[in-house]
C-alpha positions in Angstrom: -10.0 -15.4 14.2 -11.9 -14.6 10.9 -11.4 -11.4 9.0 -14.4 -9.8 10.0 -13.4 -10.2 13.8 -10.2 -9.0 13.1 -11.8 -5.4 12.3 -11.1 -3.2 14.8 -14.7 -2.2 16.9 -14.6 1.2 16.3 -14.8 1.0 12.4 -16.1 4.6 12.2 -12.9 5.9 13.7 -10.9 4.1 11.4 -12.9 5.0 8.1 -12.5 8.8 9.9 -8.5 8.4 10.1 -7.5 7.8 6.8 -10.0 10.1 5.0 -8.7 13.0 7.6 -4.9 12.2 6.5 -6.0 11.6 3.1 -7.6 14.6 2.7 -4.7 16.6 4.7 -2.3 16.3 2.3 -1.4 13.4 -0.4 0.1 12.8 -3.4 -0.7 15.1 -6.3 -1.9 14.0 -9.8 -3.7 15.7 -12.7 -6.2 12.9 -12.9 -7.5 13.1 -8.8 -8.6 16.4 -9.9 -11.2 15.8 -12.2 -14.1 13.6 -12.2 -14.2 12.7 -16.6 -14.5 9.0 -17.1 -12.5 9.5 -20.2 -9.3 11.0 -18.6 -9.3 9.0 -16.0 -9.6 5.9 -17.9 -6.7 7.1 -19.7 -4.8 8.0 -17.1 -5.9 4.1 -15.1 -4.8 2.1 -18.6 -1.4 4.2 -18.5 -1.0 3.6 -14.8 -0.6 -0.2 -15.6 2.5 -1.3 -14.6 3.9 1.8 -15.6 5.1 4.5 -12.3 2.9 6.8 -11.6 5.4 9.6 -12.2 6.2 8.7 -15.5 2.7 8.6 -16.5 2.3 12.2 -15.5 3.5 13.9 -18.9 2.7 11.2 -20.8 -1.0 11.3 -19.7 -1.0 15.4 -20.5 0.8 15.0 -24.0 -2.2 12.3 -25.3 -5.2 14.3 -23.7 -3.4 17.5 -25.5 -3.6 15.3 -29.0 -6.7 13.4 -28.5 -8.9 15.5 -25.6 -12.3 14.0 -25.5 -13.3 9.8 -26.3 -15.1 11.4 -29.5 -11.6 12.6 -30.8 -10.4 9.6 -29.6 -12.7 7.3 -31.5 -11.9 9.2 -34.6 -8.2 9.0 -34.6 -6.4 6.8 -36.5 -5.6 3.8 -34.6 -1.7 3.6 -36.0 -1.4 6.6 -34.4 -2.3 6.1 -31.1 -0.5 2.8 -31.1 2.8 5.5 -32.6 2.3 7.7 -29.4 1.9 4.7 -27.2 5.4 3.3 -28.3 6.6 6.8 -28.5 5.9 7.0 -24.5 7.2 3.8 -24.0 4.2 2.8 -22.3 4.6 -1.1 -23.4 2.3 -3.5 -24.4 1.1 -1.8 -27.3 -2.5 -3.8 -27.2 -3.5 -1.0 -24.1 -3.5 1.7 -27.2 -5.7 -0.6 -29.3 -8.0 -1.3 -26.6 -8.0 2.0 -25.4 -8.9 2.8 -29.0 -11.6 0.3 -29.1 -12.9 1.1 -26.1 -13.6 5.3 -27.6 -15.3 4.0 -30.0 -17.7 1.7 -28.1 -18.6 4.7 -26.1 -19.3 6.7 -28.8 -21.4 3.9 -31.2 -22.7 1.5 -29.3 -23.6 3.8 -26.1 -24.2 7.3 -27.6 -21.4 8.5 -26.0 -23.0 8.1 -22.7 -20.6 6.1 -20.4 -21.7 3.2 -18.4 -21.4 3.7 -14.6 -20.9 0.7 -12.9 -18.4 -1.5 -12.5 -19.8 -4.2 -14.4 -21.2 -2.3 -17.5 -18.0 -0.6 -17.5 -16.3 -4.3 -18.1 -17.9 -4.1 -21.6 -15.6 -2.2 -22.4 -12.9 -3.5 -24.9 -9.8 -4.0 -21.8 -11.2 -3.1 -18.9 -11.5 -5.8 -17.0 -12.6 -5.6 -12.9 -9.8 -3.3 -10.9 -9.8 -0.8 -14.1 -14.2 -0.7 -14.4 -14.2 -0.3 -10.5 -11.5 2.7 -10.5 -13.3 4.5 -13.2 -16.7 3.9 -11.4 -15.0 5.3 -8.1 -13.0 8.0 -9.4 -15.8 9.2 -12.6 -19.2 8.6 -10.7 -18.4 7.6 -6.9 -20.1 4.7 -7.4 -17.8 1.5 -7.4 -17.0 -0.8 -5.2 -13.5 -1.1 -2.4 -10.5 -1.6 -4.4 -8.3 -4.3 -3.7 -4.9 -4.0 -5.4 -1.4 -5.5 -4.1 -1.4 -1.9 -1.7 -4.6 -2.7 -0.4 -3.6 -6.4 0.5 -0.5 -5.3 2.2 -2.5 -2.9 4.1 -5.1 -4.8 5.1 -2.9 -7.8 6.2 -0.6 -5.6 8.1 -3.0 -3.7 10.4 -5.8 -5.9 10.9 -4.4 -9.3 10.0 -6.5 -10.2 7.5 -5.9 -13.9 5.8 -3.5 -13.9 2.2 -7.1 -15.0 0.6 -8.5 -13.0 -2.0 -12.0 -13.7 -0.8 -11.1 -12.7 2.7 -9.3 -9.3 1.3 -12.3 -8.3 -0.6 -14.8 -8.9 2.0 -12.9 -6.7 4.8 -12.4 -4.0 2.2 -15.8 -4.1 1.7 -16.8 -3.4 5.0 -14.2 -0.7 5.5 -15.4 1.6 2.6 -18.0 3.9 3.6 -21.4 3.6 1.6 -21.5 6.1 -1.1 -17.9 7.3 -0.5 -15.9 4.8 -3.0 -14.1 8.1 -4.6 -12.2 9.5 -1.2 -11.9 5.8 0.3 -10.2 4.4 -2.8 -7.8 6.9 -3.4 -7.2 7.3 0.5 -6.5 3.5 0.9 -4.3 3.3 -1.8 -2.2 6.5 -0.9 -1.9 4.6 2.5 0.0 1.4 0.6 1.7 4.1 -1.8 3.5 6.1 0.7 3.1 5.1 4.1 2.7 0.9 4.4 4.8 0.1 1.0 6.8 -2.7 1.3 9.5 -1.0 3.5 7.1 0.9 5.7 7.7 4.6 6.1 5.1 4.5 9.5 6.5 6.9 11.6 7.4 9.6 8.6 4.5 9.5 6.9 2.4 10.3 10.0 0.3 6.6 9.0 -3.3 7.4 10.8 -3.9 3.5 11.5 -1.1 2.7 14.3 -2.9 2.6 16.7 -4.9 -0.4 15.2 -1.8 -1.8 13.1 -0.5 -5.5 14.2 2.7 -4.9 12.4 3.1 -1.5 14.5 2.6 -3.2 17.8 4.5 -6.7 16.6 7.7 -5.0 14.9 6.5 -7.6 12.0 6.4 -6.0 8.4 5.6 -9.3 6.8 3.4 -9.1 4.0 1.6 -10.8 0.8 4.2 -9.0 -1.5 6.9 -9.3 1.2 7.8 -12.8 2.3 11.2 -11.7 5.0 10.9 -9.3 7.3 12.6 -5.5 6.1 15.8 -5.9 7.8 15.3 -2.2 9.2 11.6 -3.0 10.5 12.0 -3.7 14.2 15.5 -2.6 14.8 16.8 -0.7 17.4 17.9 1.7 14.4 14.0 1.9 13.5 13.0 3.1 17.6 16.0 4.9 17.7 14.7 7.2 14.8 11.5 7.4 16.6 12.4 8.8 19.8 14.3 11.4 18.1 10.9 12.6 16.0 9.0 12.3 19.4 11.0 14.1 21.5 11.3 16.4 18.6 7.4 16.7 18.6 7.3 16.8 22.6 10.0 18.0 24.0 11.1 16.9 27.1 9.1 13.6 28.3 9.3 11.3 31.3 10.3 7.9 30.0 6.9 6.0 30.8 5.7 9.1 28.7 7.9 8.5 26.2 8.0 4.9 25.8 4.5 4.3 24.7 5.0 7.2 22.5 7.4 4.8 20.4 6.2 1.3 21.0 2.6 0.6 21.6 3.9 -2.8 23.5 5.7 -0.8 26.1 5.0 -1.5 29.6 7.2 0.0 32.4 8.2 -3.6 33.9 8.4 -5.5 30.9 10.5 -7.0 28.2 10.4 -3.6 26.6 10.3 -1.3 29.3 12.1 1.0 31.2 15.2 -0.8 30.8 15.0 -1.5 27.2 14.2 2.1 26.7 17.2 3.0 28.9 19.6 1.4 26.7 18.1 2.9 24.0 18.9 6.4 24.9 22.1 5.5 26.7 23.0 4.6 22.6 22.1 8.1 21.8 23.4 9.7 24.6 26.9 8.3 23.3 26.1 10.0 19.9 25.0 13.2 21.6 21.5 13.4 20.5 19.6 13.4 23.7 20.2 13.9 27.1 19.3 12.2 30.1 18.1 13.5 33.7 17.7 12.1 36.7 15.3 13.5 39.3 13.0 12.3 42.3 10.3 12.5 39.6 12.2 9.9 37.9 14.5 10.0 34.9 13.4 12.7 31.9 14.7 12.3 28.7 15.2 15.5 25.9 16.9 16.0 22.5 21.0 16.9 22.7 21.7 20.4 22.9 
């Protein structure tokens, strides 16, 4: 199967899921508010290998000192290499470069920033990723991201190859035209909170599960995660979910219920009725749900 097979059909719907969760509620940061190339290539050259978190105050305190690339250009570069280390940031070069990079767009382009992801990259230390986020998140006009989130992503729920080649031509064809901004941030809020490398599926409400391969298989495998999360497929893992769906739903029949949990359940299967009897004689025994039998069939609901 090539990656572009491995697509789902309904490509629309997909591109429609994440931007909906996306845009329903993620993570907040100063720098997805604003659309200034120069703060957010402050904030991206910060962001480098550096949490996100960390680079929240840091990223306030230097726009506070240095608040446009002109005042940036005009600072003294011992200075900004002083804050740099101050903020523990590492790899003092980023500061020089960033420094280098002010002054470019103020002498040799007017200050005027370039737009694209490739005039971006002449730029002193921006190579690709960081040209293509500023083009995305400054000008909505770069191309799909493809970071180690992205990857894990894409391999996970549509099975797409470890190749580089192969990762950038699905994300490709997943981004919107036009739309690089909401896609980009959406996808990699997807790898940040929901598909990270112990996959929080179920609790962050992840709009692709109904596509995902890892979903249906139990497999969590990835790129950037050789062995299988001990906790991924685990009865501990479906145990938690038919607490939060009956939590959701109520009371539920168990061929309601079951699909509701796995998408691989079928009623006379390996994971069937069963399986999913087990299951809730386990938390039964613990007291969180409660089991009827009627001429309907059994009904399952949480513990009083």
């Amino acid at each position: 199967m090539s990656e572009d097979d491995a697509l789902p059909e309904d490509v629309e719907a997909v591109r429609s899921a994440l931007v909906e969760w996306y845009e329903a509620d993620h993570r907040e940061f100063p720098w997805r508010r604003t659309t200034d190339p120069y703060e957010i290539l402050v904030s991206e050259v910060m962001s480098q290998q550096t949490q996100l978190d960390r680079v929240v105050d840091a990223w306030a305190a230097f726009l506070d000192r240095w608040p446009t690339v002109e005042a940036l250009a005009a600072a003294d570069r011992s200075d900004v290499v002083g804050f740099w280390s101050d903020q523990r940031l590492g790899y003092n070069n980023r500061a020089r470069y960033l420094h280098e990079a002010a002054g470019q767009v103020v002498d040799d382009f007017g200050g005027e920033w370039p737009e694209t992801p490739a005039a971006l990259q002449d730029l002193m230390g921006v190579g690709p990723y960081t040209a293509n986020a500023v083009a995305s998140f400054a000008f909505d006009n770069g191309d799909a991201v493809v970071d180690t989130n992205v990857k894990r992503v894409l391999y996970r729920a549509f099975g797409i190859p470890d190749d580089d080649a192969a990762f950038e031509r699905a994300a490709g064809e997943l981004m919107p035209d036009g739309e690089s901004r909401v896609w980009n941030n959406a996808i990699m809020e997807l790898g940040g909170v929901a598909c990270r490398q112990r996959p929080r599926c179920d609790e962050e409400g992840c709009p692709w599960r109904r596509w995902c391969h890892a979903y249906e298989t139990g497999d969590f495998t990835a790129p950037d995660v050789p062995t299988q999360p001990e906790f991924e497929g685990s009865r501990r893992q479906f145990r938690g979910r038919v607490v939060r769906v009956l939590g959701e739903h109520g009371a539920l029949p168990l061929d309601e219920l079951g699909p509701r949990i796995r998408v691989d359940y079928a009623p006379e299967g390996e994971y069937g009725r069963e399986w999913l009897r087990g299951l809730l004689a386990d938390l039964a025994d613990d007291g969180l749900v409660e089991i009827e039998d009627g001429d309907d069939g059994a009904v399952a609901r949480l513990g009083e």
